[in-house]
Backbone atoms as SQL, in Angstrom:
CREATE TABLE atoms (id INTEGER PRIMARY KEY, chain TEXT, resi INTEGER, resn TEXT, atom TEXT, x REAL, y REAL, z REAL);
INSERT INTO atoms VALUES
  (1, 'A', 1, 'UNK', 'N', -34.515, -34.297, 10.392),
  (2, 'A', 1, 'UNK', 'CA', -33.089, -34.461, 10.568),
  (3, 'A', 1, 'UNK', 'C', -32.350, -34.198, 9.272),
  (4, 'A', 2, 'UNK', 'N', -32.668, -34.649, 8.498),
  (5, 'A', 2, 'UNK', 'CA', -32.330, -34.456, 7.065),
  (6, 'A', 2, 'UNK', 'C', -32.419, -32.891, 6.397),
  (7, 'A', 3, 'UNK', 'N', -33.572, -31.980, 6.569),
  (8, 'A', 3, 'UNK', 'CA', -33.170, -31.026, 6.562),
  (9, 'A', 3, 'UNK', 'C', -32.016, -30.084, 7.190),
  (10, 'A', 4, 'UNK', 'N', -31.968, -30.607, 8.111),
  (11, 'A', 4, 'UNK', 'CA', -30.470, -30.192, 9.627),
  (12, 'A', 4, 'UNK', 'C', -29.782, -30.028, 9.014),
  (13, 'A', 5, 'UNK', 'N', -29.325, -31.381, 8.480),
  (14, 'A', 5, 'UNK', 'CA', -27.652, -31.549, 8.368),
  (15, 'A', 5, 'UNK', 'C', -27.728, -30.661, 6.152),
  (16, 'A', 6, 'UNK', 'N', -28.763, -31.122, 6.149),
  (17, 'A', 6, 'UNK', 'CA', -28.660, -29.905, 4.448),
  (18, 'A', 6, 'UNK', 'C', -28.280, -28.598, 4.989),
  (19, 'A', 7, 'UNK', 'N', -29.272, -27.603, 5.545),
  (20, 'A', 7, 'UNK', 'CA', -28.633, -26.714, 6.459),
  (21, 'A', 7, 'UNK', 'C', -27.401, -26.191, 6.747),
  (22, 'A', 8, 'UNK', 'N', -27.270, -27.327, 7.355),
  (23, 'A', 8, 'UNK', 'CA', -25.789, -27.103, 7.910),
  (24, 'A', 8, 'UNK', 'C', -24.811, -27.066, 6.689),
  (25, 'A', 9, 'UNK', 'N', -24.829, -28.588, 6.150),
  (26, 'A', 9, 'UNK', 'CA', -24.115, -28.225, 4.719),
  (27, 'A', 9, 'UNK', 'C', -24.338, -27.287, 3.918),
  (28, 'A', 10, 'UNK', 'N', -25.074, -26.266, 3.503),
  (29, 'A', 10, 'UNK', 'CA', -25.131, -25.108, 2.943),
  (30, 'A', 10, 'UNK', 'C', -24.103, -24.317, 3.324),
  (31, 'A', 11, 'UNK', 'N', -24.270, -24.201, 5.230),
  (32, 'A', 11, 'UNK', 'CA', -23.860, -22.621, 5.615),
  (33, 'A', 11, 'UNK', 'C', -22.062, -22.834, 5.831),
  (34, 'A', 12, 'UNK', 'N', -21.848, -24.545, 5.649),
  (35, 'A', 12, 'UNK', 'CA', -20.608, -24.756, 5.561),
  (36, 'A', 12, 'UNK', 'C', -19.790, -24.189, 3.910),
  (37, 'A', 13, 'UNK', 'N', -20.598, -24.798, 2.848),
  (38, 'A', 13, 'UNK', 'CA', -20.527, -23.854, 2.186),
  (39, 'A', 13, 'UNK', 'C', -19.943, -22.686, 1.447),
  (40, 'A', 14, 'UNK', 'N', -20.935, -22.155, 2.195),
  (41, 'A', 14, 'UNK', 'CA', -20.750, -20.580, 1.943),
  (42, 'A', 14, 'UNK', 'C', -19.976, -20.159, 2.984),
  (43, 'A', 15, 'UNK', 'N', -19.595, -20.438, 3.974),
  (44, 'A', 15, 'UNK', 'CA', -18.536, -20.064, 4.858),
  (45, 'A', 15, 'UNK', 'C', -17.249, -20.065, 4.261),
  (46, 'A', 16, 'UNK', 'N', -16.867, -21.046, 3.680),
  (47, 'A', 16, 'UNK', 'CA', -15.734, -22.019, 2.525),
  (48, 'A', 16, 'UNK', 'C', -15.456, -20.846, 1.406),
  (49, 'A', 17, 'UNK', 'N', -16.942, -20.918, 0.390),
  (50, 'A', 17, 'UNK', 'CA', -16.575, -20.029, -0.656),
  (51, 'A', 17, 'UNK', 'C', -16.293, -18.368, 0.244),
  (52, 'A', 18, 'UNK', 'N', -16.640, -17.911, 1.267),
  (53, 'A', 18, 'UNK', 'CA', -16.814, -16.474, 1.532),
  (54, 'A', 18, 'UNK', 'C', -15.162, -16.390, 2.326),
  (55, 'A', 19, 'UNK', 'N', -14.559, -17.628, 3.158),
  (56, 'A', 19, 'UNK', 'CA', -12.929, -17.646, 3.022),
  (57, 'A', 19, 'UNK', 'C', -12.547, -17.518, 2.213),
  (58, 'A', 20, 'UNK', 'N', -12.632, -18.250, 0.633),
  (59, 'A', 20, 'UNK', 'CA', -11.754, -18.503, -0.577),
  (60, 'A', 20, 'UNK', 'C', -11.712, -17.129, -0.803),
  (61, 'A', 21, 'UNK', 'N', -12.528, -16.540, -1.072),
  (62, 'A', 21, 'UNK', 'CA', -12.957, -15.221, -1.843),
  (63, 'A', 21, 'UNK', 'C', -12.739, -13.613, -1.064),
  (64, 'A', 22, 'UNK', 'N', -12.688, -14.055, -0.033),
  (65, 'A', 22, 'UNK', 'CA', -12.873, -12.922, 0.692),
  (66, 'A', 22, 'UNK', 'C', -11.883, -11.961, 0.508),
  (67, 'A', 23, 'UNK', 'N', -10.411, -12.578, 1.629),
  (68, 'A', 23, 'UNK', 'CA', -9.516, -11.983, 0.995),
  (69, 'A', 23, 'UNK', 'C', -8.567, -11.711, 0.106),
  (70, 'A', 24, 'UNK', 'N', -9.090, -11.942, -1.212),
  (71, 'A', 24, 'UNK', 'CA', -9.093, -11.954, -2.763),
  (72, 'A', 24, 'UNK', 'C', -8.944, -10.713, -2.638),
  (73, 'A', 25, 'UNK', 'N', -10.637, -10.233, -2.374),
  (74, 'A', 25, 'UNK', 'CA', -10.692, -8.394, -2.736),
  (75, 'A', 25, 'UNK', 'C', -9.956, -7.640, -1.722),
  (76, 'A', 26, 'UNK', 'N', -9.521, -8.363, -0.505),
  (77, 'A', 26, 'UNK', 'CA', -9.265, -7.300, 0.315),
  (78, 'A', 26, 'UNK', 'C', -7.241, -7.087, -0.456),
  (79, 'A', 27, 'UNK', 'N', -6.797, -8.136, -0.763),
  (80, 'A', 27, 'UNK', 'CA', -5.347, -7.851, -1.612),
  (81, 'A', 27, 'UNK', 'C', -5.182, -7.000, -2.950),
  (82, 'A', 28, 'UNK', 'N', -6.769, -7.007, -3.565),
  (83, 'A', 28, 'UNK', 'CA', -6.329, -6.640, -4.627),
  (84, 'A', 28, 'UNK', 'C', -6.837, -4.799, -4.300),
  (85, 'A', 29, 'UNK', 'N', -6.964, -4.423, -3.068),
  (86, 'A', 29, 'UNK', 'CA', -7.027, -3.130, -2.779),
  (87, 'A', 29, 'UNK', 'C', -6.132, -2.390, -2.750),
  (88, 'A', 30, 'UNK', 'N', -4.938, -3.057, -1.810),
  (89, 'A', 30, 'UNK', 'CA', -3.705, -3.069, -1.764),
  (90, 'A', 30, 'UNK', 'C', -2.067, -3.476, -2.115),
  (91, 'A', 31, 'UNK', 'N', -1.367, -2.525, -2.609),
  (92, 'A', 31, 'UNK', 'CA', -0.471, -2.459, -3.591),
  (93, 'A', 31, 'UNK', 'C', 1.082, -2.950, -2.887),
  (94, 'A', 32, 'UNK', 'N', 1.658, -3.635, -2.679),
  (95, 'A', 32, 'UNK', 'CA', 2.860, -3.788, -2.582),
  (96, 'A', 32, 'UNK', 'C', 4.354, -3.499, -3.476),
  (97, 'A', 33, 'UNK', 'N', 5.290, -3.139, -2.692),
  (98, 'A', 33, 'UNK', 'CA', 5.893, -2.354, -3.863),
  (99, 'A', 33, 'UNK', 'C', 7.263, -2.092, -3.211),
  (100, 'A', 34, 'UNK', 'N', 8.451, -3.087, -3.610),
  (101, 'A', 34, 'UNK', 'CA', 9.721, -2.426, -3.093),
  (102, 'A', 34, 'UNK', 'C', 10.539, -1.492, -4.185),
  (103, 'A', 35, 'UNK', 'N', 11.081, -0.632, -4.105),
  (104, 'A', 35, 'UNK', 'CA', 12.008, 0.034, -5.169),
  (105, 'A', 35, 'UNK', 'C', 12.795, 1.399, -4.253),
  (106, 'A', 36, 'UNK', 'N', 13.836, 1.986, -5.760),
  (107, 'A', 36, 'UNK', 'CA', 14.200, 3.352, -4.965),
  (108, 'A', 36, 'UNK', 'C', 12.925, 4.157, -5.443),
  (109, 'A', 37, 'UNK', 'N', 13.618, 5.386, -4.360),
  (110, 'A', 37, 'UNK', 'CA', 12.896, 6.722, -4.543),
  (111, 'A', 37, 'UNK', 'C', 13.941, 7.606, -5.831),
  (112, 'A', 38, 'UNK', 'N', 13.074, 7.736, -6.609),
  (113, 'A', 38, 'UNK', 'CA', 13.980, 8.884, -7.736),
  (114, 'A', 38, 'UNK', 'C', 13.247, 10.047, -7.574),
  (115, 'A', 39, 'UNK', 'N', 12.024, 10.742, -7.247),
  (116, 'A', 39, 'UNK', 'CA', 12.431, 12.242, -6.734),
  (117, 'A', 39, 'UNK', 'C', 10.758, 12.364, -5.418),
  (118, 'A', 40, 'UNK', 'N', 11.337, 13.068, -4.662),
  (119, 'A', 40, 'UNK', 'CA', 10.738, 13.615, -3.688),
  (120, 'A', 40, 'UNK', 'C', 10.183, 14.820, -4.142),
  (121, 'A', 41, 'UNK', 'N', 8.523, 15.636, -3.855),
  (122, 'A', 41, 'UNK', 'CA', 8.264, 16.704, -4.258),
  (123, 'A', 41, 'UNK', 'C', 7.834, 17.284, -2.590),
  (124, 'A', 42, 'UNK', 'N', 7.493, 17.883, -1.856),
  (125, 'A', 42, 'UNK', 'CA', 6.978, 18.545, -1.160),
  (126, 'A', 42, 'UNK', 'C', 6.702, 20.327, -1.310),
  (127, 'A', 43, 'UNK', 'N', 5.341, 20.202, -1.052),
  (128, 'A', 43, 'UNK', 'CA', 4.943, 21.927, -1.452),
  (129, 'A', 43, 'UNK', 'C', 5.938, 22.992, -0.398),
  (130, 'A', 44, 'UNK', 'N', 5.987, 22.567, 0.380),
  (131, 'A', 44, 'UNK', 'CA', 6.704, 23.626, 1.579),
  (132, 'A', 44, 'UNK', 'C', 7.165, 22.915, 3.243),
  (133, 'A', 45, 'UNK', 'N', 7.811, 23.896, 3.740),
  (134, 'A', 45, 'UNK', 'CA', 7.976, 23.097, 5.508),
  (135, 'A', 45, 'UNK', 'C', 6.682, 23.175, 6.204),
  (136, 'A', 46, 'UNK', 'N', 5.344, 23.813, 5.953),
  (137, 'A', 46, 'UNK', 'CA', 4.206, 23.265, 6.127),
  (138, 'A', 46, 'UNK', 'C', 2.678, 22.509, 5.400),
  (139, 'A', 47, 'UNK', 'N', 3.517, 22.205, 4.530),
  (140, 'A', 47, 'UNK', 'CA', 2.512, 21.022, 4.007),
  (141, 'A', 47, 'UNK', 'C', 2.249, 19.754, 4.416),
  (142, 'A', 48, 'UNK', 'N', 1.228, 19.349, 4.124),
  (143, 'A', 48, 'UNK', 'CA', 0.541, 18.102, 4.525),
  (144, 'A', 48, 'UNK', 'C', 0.636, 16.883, 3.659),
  (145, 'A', 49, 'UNK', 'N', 0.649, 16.933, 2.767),
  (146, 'A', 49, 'UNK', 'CA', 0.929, 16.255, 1.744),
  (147, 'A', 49, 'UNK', 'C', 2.188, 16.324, 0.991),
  (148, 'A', 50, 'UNK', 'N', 2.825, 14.806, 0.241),
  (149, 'A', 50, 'UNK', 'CA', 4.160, 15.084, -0.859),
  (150, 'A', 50, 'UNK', 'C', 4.076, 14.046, -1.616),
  (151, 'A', 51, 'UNK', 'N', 4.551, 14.097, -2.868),
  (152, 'A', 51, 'UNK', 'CA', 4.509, 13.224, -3.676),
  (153, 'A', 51, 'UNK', 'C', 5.846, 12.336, -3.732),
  (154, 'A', 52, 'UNK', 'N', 5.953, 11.489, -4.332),
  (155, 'A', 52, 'UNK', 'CA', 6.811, 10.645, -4.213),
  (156, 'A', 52, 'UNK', 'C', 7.273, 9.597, -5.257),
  (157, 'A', 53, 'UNK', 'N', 8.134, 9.528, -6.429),
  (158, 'A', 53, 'UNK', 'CA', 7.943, 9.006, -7.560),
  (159, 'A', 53, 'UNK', 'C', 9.452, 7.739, -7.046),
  (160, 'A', 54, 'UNK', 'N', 9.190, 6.534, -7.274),
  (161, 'A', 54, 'UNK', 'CA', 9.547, 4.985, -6.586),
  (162, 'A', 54, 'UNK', 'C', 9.861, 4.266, -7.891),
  (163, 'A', 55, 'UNK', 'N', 11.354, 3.727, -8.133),
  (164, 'A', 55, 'UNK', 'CA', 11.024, 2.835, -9.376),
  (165, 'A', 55, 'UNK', 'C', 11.243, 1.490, -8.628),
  (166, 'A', 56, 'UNK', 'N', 10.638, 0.712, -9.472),
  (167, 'A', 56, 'UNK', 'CA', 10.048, -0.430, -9.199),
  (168, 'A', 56, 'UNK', 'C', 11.054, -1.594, -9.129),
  (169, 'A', 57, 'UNK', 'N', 11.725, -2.733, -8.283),
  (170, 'A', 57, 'UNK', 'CA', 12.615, -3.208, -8.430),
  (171, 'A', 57, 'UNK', 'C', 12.034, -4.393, -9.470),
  (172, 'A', 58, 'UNK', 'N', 11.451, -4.590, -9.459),
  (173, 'A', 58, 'UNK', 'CA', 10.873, -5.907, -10.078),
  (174, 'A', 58, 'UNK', 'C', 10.327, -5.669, -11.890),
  (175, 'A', 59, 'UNK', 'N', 9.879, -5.009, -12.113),
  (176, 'A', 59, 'UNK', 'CA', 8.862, -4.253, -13.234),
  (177, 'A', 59, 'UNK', 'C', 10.150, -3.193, -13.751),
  (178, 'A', 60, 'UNK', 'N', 10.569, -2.685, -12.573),
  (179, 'A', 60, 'UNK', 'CA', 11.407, -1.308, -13.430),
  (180, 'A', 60, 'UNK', 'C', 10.509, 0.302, -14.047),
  (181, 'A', 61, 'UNK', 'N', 8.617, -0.068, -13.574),
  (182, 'A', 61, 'UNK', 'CA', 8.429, 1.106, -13.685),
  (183, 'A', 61, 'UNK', 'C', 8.610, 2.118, -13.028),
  (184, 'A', 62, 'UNK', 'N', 8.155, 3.111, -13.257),
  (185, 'A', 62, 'UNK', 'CA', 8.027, 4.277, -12.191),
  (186, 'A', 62, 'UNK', 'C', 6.493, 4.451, -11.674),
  (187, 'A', 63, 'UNK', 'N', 6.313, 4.883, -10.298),
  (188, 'A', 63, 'UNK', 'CA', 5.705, 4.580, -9.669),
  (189, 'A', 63, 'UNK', 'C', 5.524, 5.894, -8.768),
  (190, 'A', 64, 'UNK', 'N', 4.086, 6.699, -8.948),
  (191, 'A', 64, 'UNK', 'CA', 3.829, 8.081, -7.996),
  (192, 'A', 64, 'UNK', 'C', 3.004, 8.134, -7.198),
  (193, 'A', 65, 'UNK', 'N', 3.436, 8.204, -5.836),
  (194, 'A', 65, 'UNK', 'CA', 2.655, 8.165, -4.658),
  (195, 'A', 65, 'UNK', 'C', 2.447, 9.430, -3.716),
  (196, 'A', 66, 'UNK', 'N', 0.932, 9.745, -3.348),
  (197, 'A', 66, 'UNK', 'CA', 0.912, 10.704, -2.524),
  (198, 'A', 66, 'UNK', 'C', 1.445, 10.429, -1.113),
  (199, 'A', 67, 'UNK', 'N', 1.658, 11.019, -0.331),
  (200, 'A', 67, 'UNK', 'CA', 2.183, 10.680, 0.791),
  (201, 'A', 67, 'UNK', 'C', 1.610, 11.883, 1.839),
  (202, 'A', 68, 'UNK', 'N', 0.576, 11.350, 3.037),
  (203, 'A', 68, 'UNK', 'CA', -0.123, 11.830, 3.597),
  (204, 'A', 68, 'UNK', 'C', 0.503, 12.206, 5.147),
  (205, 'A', 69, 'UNK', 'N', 0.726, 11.163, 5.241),
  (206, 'A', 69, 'UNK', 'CA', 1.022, 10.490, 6.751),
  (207, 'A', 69, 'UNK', 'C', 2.357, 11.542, 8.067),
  (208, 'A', 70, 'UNK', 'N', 2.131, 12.120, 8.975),
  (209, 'A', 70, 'UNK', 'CA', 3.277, 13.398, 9.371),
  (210, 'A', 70, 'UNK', 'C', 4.593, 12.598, 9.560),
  (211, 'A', 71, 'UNK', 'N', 4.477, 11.305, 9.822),
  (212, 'A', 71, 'UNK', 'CA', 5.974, 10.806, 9.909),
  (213, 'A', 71, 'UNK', 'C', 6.544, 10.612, 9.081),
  (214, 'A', 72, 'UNK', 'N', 6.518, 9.677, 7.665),
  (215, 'A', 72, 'UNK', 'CA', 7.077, 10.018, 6.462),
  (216, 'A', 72, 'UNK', 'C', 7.401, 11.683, 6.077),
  (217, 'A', 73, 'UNK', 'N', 6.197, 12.390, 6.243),
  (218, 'A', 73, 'UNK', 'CA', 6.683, 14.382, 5.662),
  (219, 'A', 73, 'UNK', 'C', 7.464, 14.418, 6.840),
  (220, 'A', 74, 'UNK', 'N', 7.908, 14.151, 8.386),
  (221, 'A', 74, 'UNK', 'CA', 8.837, 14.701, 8.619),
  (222, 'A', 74, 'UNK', 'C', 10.361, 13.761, 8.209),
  (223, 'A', 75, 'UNK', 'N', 10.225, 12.790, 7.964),
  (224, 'A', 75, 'UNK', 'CA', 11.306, 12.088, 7.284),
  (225, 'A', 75, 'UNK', 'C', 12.089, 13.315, 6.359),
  (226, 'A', 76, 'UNK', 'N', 10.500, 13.317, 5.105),
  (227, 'A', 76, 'UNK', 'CA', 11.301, 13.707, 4.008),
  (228, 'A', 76, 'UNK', 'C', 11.756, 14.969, 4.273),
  (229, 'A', 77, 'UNK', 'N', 11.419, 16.053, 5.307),
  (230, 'A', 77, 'UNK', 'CA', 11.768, 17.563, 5.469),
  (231, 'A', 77, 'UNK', 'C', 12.958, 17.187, 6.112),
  (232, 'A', 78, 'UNK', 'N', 13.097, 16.462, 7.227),
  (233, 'A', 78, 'UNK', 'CA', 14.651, 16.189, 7.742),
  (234, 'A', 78, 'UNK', 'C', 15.352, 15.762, 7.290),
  (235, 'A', 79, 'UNK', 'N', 15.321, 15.084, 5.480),
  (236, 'A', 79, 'UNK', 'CA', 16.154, 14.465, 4.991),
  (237, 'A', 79, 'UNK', 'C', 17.096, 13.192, 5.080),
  (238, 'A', 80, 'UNK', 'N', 15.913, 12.417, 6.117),
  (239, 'A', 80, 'UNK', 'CA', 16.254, 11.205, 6.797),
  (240, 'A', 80, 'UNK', 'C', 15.705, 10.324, 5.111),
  (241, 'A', 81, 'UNK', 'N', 14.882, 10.300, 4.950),
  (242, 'A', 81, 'UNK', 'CA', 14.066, 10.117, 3.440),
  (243, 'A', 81, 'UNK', 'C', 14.744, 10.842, 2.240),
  (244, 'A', 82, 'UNK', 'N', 15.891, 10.379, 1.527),
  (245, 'A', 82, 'UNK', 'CA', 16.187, 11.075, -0.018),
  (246, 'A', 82, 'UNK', 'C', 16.003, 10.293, -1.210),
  (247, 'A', 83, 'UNK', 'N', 16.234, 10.740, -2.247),
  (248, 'A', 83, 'UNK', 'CA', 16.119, 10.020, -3.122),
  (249, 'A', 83, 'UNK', 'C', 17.299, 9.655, -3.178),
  (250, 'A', 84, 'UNK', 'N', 17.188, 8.048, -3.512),
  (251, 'A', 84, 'UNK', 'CA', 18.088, 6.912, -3.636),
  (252, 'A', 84, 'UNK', 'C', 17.845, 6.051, -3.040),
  (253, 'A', 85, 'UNK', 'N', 17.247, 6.429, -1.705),
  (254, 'A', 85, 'UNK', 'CA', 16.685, 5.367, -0.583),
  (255, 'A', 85, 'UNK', 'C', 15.696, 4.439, -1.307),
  (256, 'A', 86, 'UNK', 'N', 15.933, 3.118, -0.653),
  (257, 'A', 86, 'UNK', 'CA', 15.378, 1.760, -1.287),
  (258, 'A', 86, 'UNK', 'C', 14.096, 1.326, 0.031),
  (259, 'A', 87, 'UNK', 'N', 12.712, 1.795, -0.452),
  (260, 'A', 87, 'UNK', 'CA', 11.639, 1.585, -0.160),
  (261, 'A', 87, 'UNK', 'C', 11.063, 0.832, 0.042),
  (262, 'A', 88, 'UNK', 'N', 9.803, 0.063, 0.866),
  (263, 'A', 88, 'UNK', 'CA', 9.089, -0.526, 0.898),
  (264, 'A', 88, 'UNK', 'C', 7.422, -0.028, 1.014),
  (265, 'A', 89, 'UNK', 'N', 7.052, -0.277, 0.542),
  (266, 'A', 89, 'UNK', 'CA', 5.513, 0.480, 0.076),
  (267, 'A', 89, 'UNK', 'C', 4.163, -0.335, -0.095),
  (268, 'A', 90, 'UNK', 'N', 3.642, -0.325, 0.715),
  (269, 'A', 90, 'UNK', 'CA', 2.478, -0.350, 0.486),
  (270, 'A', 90, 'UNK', 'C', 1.141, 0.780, -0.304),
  (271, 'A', 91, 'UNK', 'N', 0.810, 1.102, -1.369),
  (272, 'A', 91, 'UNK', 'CA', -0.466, 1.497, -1.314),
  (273, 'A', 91, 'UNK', 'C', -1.947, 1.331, -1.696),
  (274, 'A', 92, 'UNK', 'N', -2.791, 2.022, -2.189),
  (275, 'A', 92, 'UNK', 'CA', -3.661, 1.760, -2.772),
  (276, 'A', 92, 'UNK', 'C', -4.360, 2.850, -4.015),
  (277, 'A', 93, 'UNK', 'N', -5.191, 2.086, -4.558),
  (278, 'A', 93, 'UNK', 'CA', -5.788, 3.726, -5.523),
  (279, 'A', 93, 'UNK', 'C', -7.218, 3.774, -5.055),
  (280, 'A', 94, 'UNK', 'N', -7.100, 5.092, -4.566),
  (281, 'A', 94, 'UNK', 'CA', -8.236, 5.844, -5.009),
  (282, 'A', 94, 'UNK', 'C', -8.526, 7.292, -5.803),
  (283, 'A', 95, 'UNK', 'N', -9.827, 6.936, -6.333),
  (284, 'A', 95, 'UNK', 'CA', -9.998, 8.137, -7.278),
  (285, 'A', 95, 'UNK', 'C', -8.727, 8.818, -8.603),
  (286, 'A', 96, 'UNK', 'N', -8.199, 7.196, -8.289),
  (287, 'A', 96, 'UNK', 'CA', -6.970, 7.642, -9.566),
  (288, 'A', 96, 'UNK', 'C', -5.819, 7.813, -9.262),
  (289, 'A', 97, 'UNK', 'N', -5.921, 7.961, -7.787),
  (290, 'A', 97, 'UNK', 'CA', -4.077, 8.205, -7.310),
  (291, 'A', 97, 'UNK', 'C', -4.318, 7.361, -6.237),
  (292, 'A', 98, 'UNK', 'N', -2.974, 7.172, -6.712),
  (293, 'A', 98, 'UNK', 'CA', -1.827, 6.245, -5.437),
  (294, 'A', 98, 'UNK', 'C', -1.592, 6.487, -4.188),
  (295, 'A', 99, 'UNK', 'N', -2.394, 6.113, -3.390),
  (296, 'A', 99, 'UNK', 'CA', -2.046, 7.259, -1.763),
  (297, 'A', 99, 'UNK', 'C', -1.459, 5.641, -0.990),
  (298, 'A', 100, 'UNK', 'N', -0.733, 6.130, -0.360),
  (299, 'A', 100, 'UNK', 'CA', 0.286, 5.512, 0.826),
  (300, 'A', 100, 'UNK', 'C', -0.081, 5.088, 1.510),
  (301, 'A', 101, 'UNK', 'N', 0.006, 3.793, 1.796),
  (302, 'A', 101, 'UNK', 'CA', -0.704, 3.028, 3.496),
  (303, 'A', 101, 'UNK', 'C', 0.457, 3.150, 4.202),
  (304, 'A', 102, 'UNK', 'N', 1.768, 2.339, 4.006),
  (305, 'A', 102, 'UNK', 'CA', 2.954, 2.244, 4.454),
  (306, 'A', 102, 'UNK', 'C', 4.044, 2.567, 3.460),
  (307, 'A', 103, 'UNK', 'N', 5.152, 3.370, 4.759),
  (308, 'A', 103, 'UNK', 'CA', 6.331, 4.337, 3.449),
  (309, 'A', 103, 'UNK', 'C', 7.845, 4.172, 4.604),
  (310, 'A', 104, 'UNK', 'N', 8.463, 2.572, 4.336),
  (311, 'A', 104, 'UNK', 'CA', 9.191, 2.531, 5.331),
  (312, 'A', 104, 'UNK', 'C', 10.492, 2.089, 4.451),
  (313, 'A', 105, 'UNK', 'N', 11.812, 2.828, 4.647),
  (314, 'A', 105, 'UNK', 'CA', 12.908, 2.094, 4.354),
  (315, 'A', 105, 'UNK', 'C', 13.104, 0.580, 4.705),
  (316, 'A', 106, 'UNK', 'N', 13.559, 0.301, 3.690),
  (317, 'A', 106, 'UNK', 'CA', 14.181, -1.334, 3.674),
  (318, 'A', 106, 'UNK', 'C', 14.607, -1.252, 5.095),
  (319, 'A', 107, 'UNK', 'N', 15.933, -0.693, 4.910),
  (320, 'A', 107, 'UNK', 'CA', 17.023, -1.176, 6.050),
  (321, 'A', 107, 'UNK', 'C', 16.596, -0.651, 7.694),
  (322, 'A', 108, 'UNK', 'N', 15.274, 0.115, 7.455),
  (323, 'A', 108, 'UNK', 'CA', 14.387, 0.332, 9.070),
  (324, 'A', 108, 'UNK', 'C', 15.093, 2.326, 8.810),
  (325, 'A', 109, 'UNK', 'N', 14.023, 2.837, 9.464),
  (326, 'A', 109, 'UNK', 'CA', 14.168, 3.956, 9.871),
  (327, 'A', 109, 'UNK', 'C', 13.152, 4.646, 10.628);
């Protein structure tokens, strides 16, 4: 019986520390980020990709994001998306750049 309840208290535990911890790493994957947009790049009216440089309301840096996703590129080709517009952003890094999870105006669009 005594082994049981040790057992059990272990896997309680590590259940405990693997909540505390868990999503630790899964936040620090992902970047949150309100600011304006100060310049829009896109290669052409058929590209797939655009860059996107965001200053930071909080920090005041500047901030360059790829931008993958076809609803944001048709934003920015229709010009629903300009610079000045006040952002909300999610991203993350990989391999060194900033790629886009979420690329939504504040005020909804």
């Amino acid at each position: 019986m005594r082994k049981v309840s040790g057992i059990v208290l272990l896997l309680l535990i590590a259940a405990a520390t693997a909540a505390m911890f868990g999503p630790v790493q899964a936040l620090a994957d992902e970047i949150k980020l309100v600011g304006a947009i100060t310049q829009i790049e896109i290669s052409g009216p058929d590209a797939t990709t655009a860059t996107a440089t965001l200053k930071d309301n909080k920090s005041g840096e500047l901030v360059t994001v790829i931008v993958n996703d076809d609803l944001t590129l048709d934003k920015f080709k229709d010009h629903r998306i300009v610079p000045g517009d006040e952002i909300r952003l999610k991203y993350e890094v990989k391999d060194g750049k900033n790629i886009s999870k979420y690329f939504r105006k504040t005020a909804g669009c």
